[in-house]
N, C-alpha and C positions, 0 to 999 in steps of 0.2 A: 504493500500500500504506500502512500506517499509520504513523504515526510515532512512536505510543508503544505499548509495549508492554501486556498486558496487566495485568504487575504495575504499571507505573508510572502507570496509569491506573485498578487499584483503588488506588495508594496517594495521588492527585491528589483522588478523591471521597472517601477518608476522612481528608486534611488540606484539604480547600473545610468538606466537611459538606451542600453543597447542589451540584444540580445544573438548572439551569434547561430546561423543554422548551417549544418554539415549533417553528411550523409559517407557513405562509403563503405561497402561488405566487408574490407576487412580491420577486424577488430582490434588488434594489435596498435593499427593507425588510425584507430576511432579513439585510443584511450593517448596515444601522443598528441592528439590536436586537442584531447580536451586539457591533458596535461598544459599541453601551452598555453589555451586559452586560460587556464586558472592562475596559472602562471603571470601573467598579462594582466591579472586582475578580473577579468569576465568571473560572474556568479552565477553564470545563466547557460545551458545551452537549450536551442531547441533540434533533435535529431528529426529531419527529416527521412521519414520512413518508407520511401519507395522502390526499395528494393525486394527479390525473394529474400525468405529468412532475417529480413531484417531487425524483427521482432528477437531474436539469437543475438545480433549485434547489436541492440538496445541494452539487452538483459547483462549482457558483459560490463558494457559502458557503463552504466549505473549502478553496479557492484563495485567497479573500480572507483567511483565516484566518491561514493556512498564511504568505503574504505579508506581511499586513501587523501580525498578533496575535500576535509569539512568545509559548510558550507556552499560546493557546489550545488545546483536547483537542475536537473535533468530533465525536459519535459519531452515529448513528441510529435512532430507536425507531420500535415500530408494524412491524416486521418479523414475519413470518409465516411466511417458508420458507426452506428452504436456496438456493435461486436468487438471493431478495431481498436477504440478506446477505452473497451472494457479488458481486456488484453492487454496493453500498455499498462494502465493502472494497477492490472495486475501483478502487472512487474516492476512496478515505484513509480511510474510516472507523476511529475508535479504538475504535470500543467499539458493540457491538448490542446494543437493546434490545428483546425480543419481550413482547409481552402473556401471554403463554403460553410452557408449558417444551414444548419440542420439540428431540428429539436430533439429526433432522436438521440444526439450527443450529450446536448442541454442536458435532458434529461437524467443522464449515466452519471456527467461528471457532477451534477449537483446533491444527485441522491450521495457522492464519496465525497462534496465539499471540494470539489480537486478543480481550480480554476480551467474554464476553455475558452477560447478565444477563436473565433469564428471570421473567416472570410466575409468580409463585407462592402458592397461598393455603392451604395445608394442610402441615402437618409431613412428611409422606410426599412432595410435591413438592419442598419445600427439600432432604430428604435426600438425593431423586434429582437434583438438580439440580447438589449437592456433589460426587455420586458421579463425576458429569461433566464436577468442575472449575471449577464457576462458585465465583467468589471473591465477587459480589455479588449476593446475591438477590434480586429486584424483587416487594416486597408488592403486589400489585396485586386489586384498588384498594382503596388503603389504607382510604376511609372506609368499608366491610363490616366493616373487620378490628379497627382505630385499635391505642393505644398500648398495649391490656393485650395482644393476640394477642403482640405483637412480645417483652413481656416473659415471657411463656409459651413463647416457643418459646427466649428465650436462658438461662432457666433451665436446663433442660436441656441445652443446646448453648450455651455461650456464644462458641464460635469462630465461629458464625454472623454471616455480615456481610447484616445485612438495609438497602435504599432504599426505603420505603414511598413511592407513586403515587400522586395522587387520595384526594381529604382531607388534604392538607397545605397549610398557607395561611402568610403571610408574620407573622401575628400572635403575639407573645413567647409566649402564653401555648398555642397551639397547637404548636408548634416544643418547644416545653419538652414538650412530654407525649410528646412522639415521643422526645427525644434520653435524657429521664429513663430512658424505655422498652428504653436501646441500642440505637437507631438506628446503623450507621454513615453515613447522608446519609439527605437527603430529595432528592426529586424534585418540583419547583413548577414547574405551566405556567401555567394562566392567571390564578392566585392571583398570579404575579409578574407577568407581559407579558398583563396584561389585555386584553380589548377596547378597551376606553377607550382606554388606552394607545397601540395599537395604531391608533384610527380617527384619533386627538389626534398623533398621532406627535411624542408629549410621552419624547423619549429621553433626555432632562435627569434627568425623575421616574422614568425605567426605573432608570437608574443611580444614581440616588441611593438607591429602594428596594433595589435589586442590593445595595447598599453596608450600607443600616441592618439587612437583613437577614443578610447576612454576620458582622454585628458581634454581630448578636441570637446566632445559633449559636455563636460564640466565648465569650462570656459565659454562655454555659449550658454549655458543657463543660468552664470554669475553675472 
């Protein structure tokens, strides 16, 4: 089961501001990038799970976590049904992340208290997705959307906690347009834990950008 709660895992990504997402079957090099990333300072990851067996390379991941990373937050994204997320959580999941709002999720992750965060692109989604409970709404994907939607939608709603997906990069000036925007976090996969990266298993330069980037979002919310 998880080990933090729902609220202390919205309140982890809105004192990070970032939350890293990586994927990759094997396991070995699932637990160096999260090494780095903890390394770096990241408290967060979210494994996106769209591989076969990946549900085996979660389960590793977040025993090594769990062991050796107090404080790491493990969650899962790329979830799709209420099955899938009953199975992660099975396995310590903190927090689901679906591409899509689907009640059947709502429903799983609230009956275990385990925060989800639901793919959302339209103001009638976010509303519905509040109605439901979710504390963090996932803009997905964010580059359709970018910085003005985010500020349109917290005019209106400013108790809105939006993470915009896709279209967010590790660059001051890109990060700035998001957080100006009331972002409460962003979401970076391979803008962080690139391929390069990844093929270079250059974990050094994982953490040190984990790190500069860290520093970039603090300095924009001072």
């Amino acid at each position: 089961m998880a080990q933090y709660s729902r609220i202390e895992v919205a309140t982890a990504m809105k004192e990070s501001g970032m939350v890293p997402l990586f994927y990759d079957p094997d396991i070995e090099l699932g637990k160096k990038v999260l090494q780095a990333c903890y390394d770096g300072g990241a408290r967060l990851m979210e494994f996106t799970a769209r591989g076969d067996f990946a549900y085996e390379v979660f389960s590793e991941m977040n025993k090594f976590a769990i062991k050796e990373l107090p404080g790491m937050i493990m969650g899962v994204g790329s979830i799709t049904d209420a099955a899938a997320a009953s199975l992660y959580m099975q396995m310590g999941a903190n927090f689901i992340v679906t591409p899509s709002l689907r009640e059947d999720i709502a429903i799983a992750c609230n009956r275990r208290k385990v925060l989800w965060s639901p793919g959302c692109g339209s103001l009638t989604e976010i509303n519905r997705a509040e109605e439901m409970g979710c504390e963090i709404v996932k803009l997905f994907p964010g580059s359709t959307y970018g910085p003005s939607f985010v500020k349109a939608i917290k005019g209106p709603q400013p108790w809105t906690s939006i993470m915009p997906t896709g279209g967010v990069s590790t660059e001051a000036s890109n990060l700035k347009g998001w957080f100006d925007a009331g972002v409460t976090c962003v979401g970076l996969g391979s803008q962080l834990i690139s391929k390069d990266i990844l093929n270079k298993k250059d974990f050094v330069g994982l953490e040190n950008t984990v790190r500069e980037t860290l520093v970039s979002i603090i300095k924009l919310r001072n």
